[in-house]
C-alpha positions in Angstrom: 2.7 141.9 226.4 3.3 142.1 222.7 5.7 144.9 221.8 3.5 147.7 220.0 5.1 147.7 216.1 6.6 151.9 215.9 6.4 153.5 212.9 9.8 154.0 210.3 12.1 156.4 210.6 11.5 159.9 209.2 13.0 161.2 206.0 14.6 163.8 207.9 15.6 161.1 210.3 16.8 159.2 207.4 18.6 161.8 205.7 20.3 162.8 209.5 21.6 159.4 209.8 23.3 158.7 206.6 24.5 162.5 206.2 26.6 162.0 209.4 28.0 158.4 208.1 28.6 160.2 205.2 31.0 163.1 207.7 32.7 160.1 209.3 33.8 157.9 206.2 35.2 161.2 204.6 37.1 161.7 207.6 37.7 157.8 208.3 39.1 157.4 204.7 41.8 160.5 205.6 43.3 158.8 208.5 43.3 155.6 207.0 44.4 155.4 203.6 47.9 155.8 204.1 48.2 153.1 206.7 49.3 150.9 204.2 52.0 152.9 201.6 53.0 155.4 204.5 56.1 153.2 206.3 57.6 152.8 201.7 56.9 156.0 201.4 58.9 157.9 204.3 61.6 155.3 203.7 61.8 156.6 200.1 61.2 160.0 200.7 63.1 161.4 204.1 66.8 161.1 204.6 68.3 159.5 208.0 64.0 158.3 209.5 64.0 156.3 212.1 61.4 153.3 212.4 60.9 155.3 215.4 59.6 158.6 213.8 58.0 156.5 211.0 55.4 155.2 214.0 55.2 158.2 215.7 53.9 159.7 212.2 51.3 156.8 211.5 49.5 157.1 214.9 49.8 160.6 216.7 46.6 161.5 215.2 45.1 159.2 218.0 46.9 161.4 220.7 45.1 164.6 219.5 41.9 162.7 218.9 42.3 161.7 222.5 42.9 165.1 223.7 40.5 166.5 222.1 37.1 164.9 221.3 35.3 165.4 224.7 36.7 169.2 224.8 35.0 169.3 221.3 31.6 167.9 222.4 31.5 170.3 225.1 32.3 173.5 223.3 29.6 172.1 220.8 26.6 172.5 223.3 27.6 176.4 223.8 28.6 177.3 220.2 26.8 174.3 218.0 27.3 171.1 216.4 27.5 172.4 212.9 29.6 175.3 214.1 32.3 172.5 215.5 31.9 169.7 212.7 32.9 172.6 210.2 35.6 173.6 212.2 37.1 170.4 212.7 37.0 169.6 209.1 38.7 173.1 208.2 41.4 171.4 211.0 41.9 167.8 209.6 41.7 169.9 205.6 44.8 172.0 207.3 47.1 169.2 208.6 46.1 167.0 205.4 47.7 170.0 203.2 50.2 170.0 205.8 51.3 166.6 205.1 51.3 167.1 201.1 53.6 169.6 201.6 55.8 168.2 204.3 59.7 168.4 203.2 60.6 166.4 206.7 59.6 164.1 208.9 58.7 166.6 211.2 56.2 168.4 209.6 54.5 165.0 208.8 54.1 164.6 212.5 52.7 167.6 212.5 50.3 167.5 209.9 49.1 164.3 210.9 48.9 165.8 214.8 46.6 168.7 213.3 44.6 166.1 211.4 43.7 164.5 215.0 42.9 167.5 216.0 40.2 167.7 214.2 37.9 165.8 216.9 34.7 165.9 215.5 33.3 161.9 216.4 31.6 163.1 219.8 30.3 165.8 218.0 28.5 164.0 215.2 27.5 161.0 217.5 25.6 163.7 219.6 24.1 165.2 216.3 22.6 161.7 215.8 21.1 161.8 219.4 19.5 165.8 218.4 17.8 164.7 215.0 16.6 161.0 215.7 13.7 159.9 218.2 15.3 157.2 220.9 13.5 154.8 219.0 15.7 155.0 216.1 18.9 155.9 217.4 20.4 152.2 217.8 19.4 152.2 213.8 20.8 155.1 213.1 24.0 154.4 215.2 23.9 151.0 213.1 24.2 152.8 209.7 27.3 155.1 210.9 28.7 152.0 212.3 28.3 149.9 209.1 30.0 153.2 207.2 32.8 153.1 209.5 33.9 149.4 209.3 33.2 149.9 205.1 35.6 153.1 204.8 38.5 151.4 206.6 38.8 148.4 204.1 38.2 150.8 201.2 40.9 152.5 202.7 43.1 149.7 202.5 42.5 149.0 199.3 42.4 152.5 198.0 45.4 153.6 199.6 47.7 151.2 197.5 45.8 152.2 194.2 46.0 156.0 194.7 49.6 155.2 195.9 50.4 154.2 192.5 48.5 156.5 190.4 49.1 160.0 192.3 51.3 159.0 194.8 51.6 159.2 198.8 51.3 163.2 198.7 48.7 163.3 196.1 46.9 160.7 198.3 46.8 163.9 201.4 45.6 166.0 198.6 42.6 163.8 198.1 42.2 163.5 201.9 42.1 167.1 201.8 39.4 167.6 198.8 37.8 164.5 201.5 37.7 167.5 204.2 35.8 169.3 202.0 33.5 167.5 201.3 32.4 166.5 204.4 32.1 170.5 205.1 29.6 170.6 202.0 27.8 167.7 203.3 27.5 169.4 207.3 26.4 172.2 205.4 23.8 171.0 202.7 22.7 167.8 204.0 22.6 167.4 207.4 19.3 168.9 208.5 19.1 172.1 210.8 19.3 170.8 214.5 16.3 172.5 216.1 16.6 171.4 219.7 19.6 171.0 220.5 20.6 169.9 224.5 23.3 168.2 226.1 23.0 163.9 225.2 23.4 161.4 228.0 23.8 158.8 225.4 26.2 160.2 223.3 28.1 162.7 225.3 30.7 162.4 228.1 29.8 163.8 231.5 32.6 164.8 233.5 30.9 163.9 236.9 30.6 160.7 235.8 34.0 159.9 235.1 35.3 158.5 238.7 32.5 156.1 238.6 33.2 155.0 235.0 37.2 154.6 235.5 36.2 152.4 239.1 33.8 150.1 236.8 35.6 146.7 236.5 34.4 145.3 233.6 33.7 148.8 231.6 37.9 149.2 232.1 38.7 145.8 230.7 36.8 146.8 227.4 38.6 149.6 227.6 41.6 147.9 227.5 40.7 145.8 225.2 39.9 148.4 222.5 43.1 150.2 223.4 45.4 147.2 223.0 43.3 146.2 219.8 44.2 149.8 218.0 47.7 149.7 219.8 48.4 146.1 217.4 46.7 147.6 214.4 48.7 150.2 214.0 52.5 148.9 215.5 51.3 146.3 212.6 51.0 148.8 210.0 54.9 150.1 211.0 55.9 147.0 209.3 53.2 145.3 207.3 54.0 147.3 204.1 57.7 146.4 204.6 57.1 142.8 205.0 54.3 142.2 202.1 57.5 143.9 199.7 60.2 142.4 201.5 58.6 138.8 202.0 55.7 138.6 199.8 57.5 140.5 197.0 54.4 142.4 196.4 55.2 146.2 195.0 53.3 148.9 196.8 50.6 149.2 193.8 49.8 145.4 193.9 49.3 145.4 198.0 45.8 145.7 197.1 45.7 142.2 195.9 46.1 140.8 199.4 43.7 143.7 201.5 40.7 143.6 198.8 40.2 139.8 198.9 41.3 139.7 202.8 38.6 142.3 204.0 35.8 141.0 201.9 36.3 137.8 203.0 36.8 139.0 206.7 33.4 140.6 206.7 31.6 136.9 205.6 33.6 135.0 207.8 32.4 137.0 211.2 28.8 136.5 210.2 28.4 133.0 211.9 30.5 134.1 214.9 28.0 137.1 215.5 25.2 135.0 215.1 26.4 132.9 217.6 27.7 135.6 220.3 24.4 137.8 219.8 21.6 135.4 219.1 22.7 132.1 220.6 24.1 134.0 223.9 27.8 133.2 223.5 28.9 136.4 223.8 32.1 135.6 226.1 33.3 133.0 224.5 33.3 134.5 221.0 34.8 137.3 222.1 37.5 135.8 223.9 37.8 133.1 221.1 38.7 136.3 218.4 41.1 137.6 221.4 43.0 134.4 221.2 42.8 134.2 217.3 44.2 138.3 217.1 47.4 136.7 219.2 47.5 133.6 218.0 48.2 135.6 214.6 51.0 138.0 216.1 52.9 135.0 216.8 52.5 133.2 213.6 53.9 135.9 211.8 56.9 136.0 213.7 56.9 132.0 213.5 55.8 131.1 210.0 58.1 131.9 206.8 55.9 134.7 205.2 55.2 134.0 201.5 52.4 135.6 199.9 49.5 132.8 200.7 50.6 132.5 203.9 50.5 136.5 205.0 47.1 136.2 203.3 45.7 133.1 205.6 47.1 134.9 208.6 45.8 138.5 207.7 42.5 137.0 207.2 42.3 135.2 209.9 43.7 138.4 211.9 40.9 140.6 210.4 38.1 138.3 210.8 39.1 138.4 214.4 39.4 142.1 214.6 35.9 143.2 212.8 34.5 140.6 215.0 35.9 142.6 217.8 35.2 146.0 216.4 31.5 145.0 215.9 31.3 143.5 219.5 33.4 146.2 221.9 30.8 148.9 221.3 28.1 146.6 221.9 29.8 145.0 224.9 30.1 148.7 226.3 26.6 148.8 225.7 25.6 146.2 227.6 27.8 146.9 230.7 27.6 150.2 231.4 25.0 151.9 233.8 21.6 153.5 232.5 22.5 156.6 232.6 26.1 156.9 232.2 26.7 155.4 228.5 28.0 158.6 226.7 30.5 159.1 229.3 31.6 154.7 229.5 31.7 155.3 225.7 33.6 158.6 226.3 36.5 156.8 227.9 36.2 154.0 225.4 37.0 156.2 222.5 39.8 158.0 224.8 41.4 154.6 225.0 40.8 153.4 222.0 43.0 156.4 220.3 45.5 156.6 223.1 46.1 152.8 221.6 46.6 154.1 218.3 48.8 156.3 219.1 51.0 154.1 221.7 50.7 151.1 219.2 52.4 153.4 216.4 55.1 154.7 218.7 56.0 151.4 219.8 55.8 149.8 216.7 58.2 151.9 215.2 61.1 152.0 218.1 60.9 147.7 218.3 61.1 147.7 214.3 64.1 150.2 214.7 66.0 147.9 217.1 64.9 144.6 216.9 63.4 144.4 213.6 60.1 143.0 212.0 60.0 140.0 214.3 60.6 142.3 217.5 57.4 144.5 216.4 55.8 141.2 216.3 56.5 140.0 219.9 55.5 143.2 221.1 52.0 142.6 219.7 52.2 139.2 221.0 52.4 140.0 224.2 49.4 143.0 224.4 47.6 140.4 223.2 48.4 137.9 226.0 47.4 140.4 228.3 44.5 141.3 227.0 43.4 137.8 227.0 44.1 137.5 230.6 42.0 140.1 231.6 39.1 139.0 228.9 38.7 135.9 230.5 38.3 137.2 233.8 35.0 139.4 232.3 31.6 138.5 233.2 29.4 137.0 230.6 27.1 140.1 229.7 23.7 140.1 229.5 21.2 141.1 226.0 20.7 143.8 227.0 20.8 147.4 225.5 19.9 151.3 226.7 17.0 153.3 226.4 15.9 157.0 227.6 12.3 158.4 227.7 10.9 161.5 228.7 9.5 162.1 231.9 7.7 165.0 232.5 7.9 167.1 235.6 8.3 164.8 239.1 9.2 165.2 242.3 12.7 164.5 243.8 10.6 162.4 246.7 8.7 160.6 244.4 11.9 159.5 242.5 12.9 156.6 244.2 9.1 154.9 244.6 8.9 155.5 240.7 12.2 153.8 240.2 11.2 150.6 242.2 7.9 150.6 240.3 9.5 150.6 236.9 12.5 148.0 237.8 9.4 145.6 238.9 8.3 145.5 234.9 9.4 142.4 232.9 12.1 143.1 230.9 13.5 146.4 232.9 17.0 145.4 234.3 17.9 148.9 235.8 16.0 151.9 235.9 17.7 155.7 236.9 15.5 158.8 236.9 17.0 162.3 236.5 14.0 164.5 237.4 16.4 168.1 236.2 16.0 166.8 232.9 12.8 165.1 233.4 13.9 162.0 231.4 14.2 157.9 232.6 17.2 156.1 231.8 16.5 152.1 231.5 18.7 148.7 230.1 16.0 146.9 228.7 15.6 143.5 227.1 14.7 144.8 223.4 13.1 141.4 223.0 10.3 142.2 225.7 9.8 145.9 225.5 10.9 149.0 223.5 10.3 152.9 223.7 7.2 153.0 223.2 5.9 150.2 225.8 8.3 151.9 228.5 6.6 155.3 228.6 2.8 153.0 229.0 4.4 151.8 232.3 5.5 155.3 233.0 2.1 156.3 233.0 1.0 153.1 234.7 3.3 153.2 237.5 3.0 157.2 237.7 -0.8 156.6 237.8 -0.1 153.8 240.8 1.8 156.1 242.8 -0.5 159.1 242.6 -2.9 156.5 243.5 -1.1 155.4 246.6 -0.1 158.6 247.6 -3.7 160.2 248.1 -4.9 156.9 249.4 -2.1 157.5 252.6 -3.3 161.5 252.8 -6.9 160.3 253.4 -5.8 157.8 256.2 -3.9 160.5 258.0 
């Protein structure tokens, strides 16, 4: 069967998806921009820090975040998404003043704490779910994903440059003016949500979460994405240190090695996505980038670290990691059950900013006591054990998620329904929820979309009716 051609996304769809990638960057740009002048800065700035409390400063946003984001999608089904965004935003604006102001280490903590805070990712992935038809929502995911990856390397680059021309505190003033302009865009551009209701795909269920946290291969993503953050940012402890210390690059020229690093980066994982998505090598990409991200951690503590030498082993480092940034959400995707991704992706995101925050803290105490090379070793060593569980993952199928609506049926007719669907080329797994009258499917997008799965609704509805009345008349 050829799979019926749907029709483009709506303007309103349109404007929904890249008003919400336009929420995110301003928000991604905040937390990221100072990764690279923040460890100079505190050195220069508070008396008697410790590499310690310099770590703890860079990534105890993630604790927050952690905390916080699935307690935010909640509260946003009773009071709103707009309601929540907005209020986040006020949150991260707060603890980005917070840190302009900061006269001690302390308060940075705290500021950048209150910027985690502002949990709004759950919140604005669930707005996408509200305004765009299932059809469109992996495009629409796609765009806030592209935004995403783009606003960390302009924050790399950005951060150096603003560094020099306004300085570290003038930097959380801009994050700040950031906040409020996200606030304008929740509020001006992101189209009234009409019909709003709780999102199976973008939203964590609590039920769910025993199931999710028993799923083998769902927890070694998980892992994966947490030691993957956890090495960025214990990296970041140091990384400005050693590009003045080693490379003798001053903190305005820092740019020099991110710009041409991160461009690069992004055409370099091209052929390896190609390959892992289209030519089915999905494992051993993704355990080939694995081995590159460690191979890298102990090269640095290995190789003497001139300038072209920290730039072939950050490049190769970042290919590696937007290779794996691109592939863990699709990987979590592709393994988790039909009806339980917003709560597998839930726990993702959990883990991936409990990483963030660990990384930073342990970054900071190994520089403290054993130095640049000890931060090094640490990172060396998640990345050994990530490998070992990687290669122990099974290869994952092409597949991806779906959800239909179903109309009113039956909890007897549920299960006869389900076994008539799953018999459909192209349907791996099929899970019904009749109190929200929708179908949740992992498809092969190749064979079948949307639109082809609610014809074999009908049909297999139709089939059943069929058979049912047929049994009534021969009893």
């Amino acid at each position: 069967m050829s799979i019926p051609e749907p029709n483009s996304m709506s303007p309103v769809e349109r404007r929904a998806a890249f008003s919400i990638a336009g929420i995110f960057s301003t928000r991604m740009l905040g937390l990221f921009m100072i990764f690279p002048v923040f460890a100079l800065f505190a050195e220069q700035e508070f008396q008697n820090i410790t590499g310690t409390q310099i770590g703890i400063a860079i990534g105890i946003y993630g604790l927050t975040q952690a905390l916080l984001q699935i307690p935010f999608g909640t509260l946003s089904d009773k009071f709103g998404r707009k309601p929540l965004i907005i209020v986040g935003m006020l949150i991260f604006m707060l603890g980005s003043v917070i840190c302009a102001l900061a006269d001690s280490i302390e308060m940075m903590i705290l500021g950048r704490a209150l910027q985690g805070m502002g949990a709004v990712a759950a919140v604005l992935m669930a707005s996408v779910a509200d305004l765009v038809r299932e059809q469109y929502r992996l495009r629409a995911m796609s765009i806030v994903g592209m935004t995403i990856g783009l606003s960390f390397t302009l924050s790399l680059v950005a951060g150096p440059l603003l560094s020099a021309w306004i300085g570290v505190r003038g930097i959380f003033w801009v994050i700040a003016l950031l906040s409020l302009i996200g606030i304008l865009l929740v509020i001006f551009a992101l189209p009234k949500i009409e019909n709003q209701a709780f999102q199976r795909e973008a939203q964590t269920d609590m039920s769910q979460f025993s199931d999710i946290l028993r799923h083998g291969q769902l927890l070694r993503l998980d892992l994966g994405v947490f030691v993957l953050h956890a090495i960025l940012t214990a990296m970041f402890v140091v990384m400005p240190l050693t590009l003045r210390d080693s490379a003798g690059l001053q903190a305005v020229d820092h740019w020099h090695i991110y710009l041409p690093v991160m461009l690069l980066s992004f055409v370099l994982m091209v052929p390896f996505i190609i390959q892992a998505e289209s030519k089915g090598r999905m494992k051993q990409v993704f355990v080939g980038a694995i081995a590159a991200i460690t191979l890298m951690q102990l090269s640095f503590i290995g190789f003497e670290q001139s300038f072209w030498m920290l730039f072939v082993l950050l490049l190769i480092f970042f290919t590696a990691f937007n290779l794996l940034e691109a592939s863990l959400p699709s990987l979590v995707v592709k393994l988790s059950p039909a009806d339980k991704k917003g709560t597998a992706s839930g726990v993702y995101s959990t883990s991936q900013f409990i990483g963030a925050a660990i990384g930073g803290a342990l970054g900071g105490y190994f520089y403290q006591h054993y130095g640049y090379n000890g931060v090094f070793v640490l990172t060396s060593v998640l990345g050994m054990i990530w490998l070992l569980a990687a290669m122990t993952m099974e290869k994952p199928m092409p597949l991806s998620i779906a959800s239909v609506p179903l109309g009113r049926v039956d909890e007897s007719d549920v299960a006869g329904l389900e076994k008539a669907l799953a018999a459909y080329d192209g349907i791996y797994e099929v899970v019904i929820r009749p109190d929200e009258q929708r179908a949740y499917f992992k498809i092969d997008r190749k064979q079948l979309n949307e639109v082809t799965l609610i014809e074999y609704i009908e049909q297999s509805s139709e089939s059943l009716r069929n058979r049912e009345s047929k049994e009534l008349c021969e009893a």
